[in-house]
Phi, psi and omega in degrees: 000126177277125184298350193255024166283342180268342180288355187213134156147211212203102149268145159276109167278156189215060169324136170281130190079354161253205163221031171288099177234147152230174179236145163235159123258126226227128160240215154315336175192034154205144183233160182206121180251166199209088191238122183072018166082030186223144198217148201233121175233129193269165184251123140234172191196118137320093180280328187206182156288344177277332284156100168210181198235149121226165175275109198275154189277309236222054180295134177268003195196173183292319166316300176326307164263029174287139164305134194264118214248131142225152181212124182297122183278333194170157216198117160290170156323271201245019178227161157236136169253171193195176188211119164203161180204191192248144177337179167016018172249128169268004179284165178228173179244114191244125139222203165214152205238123163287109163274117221239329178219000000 
């Protein structure tokens, strides 16, 4: 199974330990997300197959233009789990993204 079927589609997110869900639809260099009826649209960039960053396009604060660290920990059929956090924060975020299309 190839990781990189995870770079394009329409994922479901999943934090671990919440009930915090979103859908992105993601293609090659761009992702949009949509959490709380409010849509967000990211820069992405492919560090690895493991590996991407994103960037919010349009930021309004600082956080906004921090770079978004995610990193794949391990991979199903049609999910991944992951670990991210923002440049220079030691909190990390852990879930997992579902691939729904």
């Amino acid at each position: 199974m190839a990781i990189t079927k995870f770079k394009t589609g329409t994922f479901k997110t999943l934090l671990k330990d919440t009930d915090i869900t979103s859908l992105a639809v993601r293609n090659d260099s761009v992702q949009i997300e949509t959490y709380n009826n409010v849509k967000d649209t990211f820069a992405i960039e492919w560090k690895s197959n493991f590996e991407y960053t994103l960037l919010k396009v349009n930021p309004k604060n600082a956080l906004d233009s921090t770079p978004f660290y995610v990193k794949i920990t391990g991979f199903k059929e049609n999910s991944y789990t992951f670990i991210a956090h923002y440049k220079g924060s030691n909190f990390k975020q852990k879930g997992e993204a579902i691939k729904i299309k």
